[in-house]
Steps between C-alpha positions, in 0.01 A plus 500: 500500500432699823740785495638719817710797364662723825580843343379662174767727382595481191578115453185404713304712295544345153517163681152549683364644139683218275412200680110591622491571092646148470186369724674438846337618853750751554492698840719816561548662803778795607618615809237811521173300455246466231372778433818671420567278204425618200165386240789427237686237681138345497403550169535127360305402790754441796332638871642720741545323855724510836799368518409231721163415261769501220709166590165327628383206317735574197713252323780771371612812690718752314683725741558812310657744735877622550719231594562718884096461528555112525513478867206672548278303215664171698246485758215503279646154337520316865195317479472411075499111455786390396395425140431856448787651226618841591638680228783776588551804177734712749838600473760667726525842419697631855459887397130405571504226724762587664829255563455164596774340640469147365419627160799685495700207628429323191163293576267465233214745489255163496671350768480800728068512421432124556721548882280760577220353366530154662469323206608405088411787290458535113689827332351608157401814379782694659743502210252704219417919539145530624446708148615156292292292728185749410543564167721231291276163608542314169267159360710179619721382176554879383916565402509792694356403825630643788661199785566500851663310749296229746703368787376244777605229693176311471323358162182587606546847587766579181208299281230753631679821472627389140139445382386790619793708351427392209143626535601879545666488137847363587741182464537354831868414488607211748811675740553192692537558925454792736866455489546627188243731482767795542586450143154697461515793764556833428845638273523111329461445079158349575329766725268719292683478174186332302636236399400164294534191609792403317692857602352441855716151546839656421418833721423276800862302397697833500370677842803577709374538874807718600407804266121466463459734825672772389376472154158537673574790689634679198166459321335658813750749490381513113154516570520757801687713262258486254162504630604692844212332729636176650115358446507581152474217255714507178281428187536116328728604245724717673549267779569178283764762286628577865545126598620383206779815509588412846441099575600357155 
């Protein structure tokens, strides 16, 4: 497939190395310009471009940049044909992105990125640490393989994203609508607590949307305390301990 990723941090970087590896014409671009990116991201054969060369002629775009960068990324999408599936990893962090007002009113992170957007949106690859999604791919059919959550309100686009979940070492785990996709944001059972497929079900089952905020901010809180640099990025194993500690 033709592959568009917007932002290579550290999800967009294993994603541009894991599925050019896996033979797709992947594309990254970041807000800065080519050159800025750096010759790891392209080491499995992905190639640098603008953000506007990134979404052209694509069949997948992956928007991997912080869920108060949406707006901005929107205008880039205008003109995609409407078969194109755009793939959202971003969550709602407000110490970064600052509040949103219909986030914190209770609409679903999902919801809030297709309105801006303009149109349906796929969420996957938001619930698993950027350190698990690098280093703990697995061979479909192993025990311990690592699942996460796919939610979509089309076939087509749930379908695509599953398949190529699935190709960066993971269980694609079917999480029904946009509507429900808040049972996999930030401070619920499901969100980076490595989980299989069978463990993954009852997680999604026992998310409680009226605490998951605050049980996100006290992992911030957690990590802040911690690592002291709000840009750090807590190591696999100490976030999934963290998650598990705080979510479960």
């Amino acid at each position: 497939m033709r592959i568009g990723i917007l932002g290579v941090g550290h999800i967009g970087k294993s994603l541009a190395q894991q599925l050019s590896a896996a033979g797709h014409d992947v594309k990254v671009a970041n807000s800065r310009g080519p050159g800025t990116i750096e010759s790891d991201v392209l080491s499995s054969g992905a190639r640098a471009v603008t953000s506007a060369e990134a979404v052209v002629d694509v069949d997948v775009v992956i928007l991997s940049v912080p869920l108060g960068r949406i707006p901005q990324v929107a205008p880039l999408l205008t003109d995609l044909p409407p078969d194109t599936v755009i793939i959202d990893t971003s969550n709602y962090y407000p110490a970064r992105d600052g509040a949103i007002e219909a986030i914190e009113d209770g609409q679903v992170e999902s919801l809030w990125v297709a309105e801006q957007l303009g149109r349906p949106v796929v969420k996957a690859w938001n619930a698993i640490g950027s350190g698990s999604l690098a280093t703990k791919r697995k061979p479909a059919g192993s025990p311990d393989r690592i699942a996460i959550p796919v939610a979509a309100d089309d076939d087509r686009g749930r379908d695509v994203a599953m398949a190529l979940v699935e190709e960066t070492g993971l269980d694609a785990f079917d999480a029904g609508t946009l509507a429900e996709s808040w049972r996999q944001q930030p401070g619920t059972p499901g969100y980076c607590t490595d989980l299989s497929r069978e463990e993954l079900s009852g997680a999604l089952a026992a998310a409680d949307a009226a605490r998951s905020p605050r049980r996100r901010d006290l992992a911030v809180e957690v990590i802040l305390d911690k690592l002291g640099d709000p840009r750090s990025n807590p190591d696999a194993d100490f976030g999934v301990r963290l998650a598990r500690l705080i979510y479960m």
